[in-house]
N, C-alpha and C positions, 0 to 999 in steps of 0.2 A: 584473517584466520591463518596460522600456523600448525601444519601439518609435518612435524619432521622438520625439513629442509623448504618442505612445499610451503609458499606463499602466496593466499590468495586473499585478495581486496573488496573484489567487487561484489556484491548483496548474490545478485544471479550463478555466477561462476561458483561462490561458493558454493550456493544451492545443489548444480550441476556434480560439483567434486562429490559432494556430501552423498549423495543419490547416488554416481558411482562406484564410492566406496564402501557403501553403509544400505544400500538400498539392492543386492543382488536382484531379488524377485522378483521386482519394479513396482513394490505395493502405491507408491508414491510418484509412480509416472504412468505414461501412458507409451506403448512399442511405435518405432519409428514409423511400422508398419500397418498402424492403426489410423483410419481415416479422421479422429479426430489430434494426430499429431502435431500441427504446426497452431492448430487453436492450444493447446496445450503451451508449445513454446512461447509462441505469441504472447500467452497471458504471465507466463514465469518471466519475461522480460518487461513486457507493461508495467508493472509495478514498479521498479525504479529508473525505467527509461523515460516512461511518460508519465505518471499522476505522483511519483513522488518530489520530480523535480520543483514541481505546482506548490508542492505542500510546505517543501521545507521554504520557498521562497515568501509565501503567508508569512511560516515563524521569524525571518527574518526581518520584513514588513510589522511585522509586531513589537520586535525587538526594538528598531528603529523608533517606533510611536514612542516605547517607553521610557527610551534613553533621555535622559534627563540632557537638556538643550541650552543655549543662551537664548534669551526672549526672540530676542529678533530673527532665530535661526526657527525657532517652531512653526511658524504659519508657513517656510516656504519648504521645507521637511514633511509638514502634515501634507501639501500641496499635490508634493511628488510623491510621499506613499496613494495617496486617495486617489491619483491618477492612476498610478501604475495598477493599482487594484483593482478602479472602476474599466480601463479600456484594456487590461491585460489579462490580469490572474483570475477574476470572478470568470469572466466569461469562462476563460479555459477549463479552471477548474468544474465551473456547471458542464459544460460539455463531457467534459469526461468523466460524469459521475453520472450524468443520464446515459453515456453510453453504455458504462459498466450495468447501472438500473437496467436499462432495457435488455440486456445480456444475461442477466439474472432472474430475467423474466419468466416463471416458470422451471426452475429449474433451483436443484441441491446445490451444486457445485460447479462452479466455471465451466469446467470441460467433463466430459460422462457424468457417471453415476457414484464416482467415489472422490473424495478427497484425493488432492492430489499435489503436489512441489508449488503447481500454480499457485493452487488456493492458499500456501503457508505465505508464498511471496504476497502474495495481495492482501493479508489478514491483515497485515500492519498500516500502509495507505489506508485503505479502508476506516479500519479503527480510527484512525486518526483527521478520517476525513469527515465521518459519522460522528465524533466529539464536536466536533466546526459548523456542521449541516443540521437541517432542520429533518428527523429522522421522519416524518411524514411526507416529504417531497422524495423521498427517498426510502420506500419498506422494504424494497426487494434488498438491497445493502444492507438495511437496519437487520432485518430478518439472516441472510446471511454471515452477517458477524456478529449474530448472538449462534448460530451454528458451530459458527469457528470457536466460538469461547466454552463452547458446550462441550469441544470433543475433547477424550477421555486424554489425549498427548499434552494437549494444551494445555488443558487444566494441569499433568503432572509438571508440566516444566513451571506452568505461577505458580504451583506451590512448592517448588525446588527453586524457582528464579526471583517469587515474588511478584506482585501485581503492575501488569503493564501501566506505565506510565506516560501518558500523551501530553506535549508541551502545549 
C-alpha cells in the first residue's frame, strides 16, 4: 500500500497504519488499556503469521498437482505433495481451525462484543479455509463468516470491489 511517500507491504502493518490514520475513535479496535488488548493483537497478527502461511502453501500444493509433468516425474511429484500434506499441512491446518472453532465458541466476534481490525484480518483465511473444510466440523467459523459477509462494510466494499474470490 502507498500512502504518499509512506510504503507499507505487510497485510497487519497495513491494517495498523489504516486504523491510525483513518480510525481516530478506535471503532475498529480495542484501547491498550483494555483487558482484552493483546487477545485483540494477537488475533490482528494470527491471521497472516499463522493460518495463512498454511493456506497459501495448500494453493501451492495444488498448483503443483496440476502442472502438467513428464510421465515419469508424476508418481514421485504426487509422492512428495501427499507427503507433505498428509505429515505437515492437514494436521497443522486442522489444529488451527479447531483452535480458532473452539475460540469462537460462543461468541460474535474474536475479541469483545463488536467487530473489530482482528476480525477484518481473519475474514479472509477464514473464508478461504471454510471454502477447503467441511463447514460441519466446523459451525462456529462457518457461522462467523457468514457474520462477516453480512456486515453492512463488507457488503459495500463487494459491491464497489465485486465478489470475493477464493483460489
Amino acid at each position: 500500500m502507498q500512502d504518499g511517500e509512506q510504503i507499507i507491504a505487510e497485510s497487519g502493518a497495513i491494517c495498523e497504519y489504516l486504523l491510525a490514520k483513518f480510525d481516530a475513535h478506535g471503532s475498529y479496535q480495542i484501547a491498550p488499556d483494555h483487558a482484552d488488548y493483546w487477545a485483540y493483537r494477537q488475533w490482528l497478527h494470527y491471521a497472516e503469521g499463522s493460518l495463512m502461511p498454511l493456506l497459501v502453501m495448500t494453493l501451492i500444493f495444488r498448483k503443483i498437482d496440476a502442472t502438467p509433468k513428464p510421465f515419469f516425474a508424476k508418481p514421485i511429484a504426487q509422492k512428495l505433495t501427499d507427503g507433505v500434506r498428509q505429515s505437515f499441512l492437514n494436521p497443522q491446518i486442522k489444529l488451527h481451525l479447531d483452535y480458532v472453532e473452539q475460540q469462537l465458541n460462543g461468541k460474535t466476534w474474536l475479541v469483545g462484543d463488536k467487530i473489530t481490525a482482528a476480525d477484518v484480518m481473519m475474514s479472509f483465511p477464514l473464508q478461504a479455509a471454510s471454502s477447503r473444510a467441511p463447514t460441519a466440523d466446523y459451525p462456529n467459523i462457518a457461522a462467523y463468516v457468514a457474520r462477516i459477509a453480512a456486515e453492512p462494510h463488507y457488503q459495500q466494499a463487494e459491491n464497489k470491489l465485486g465478489k470475493l474470490t477464493i483460489l
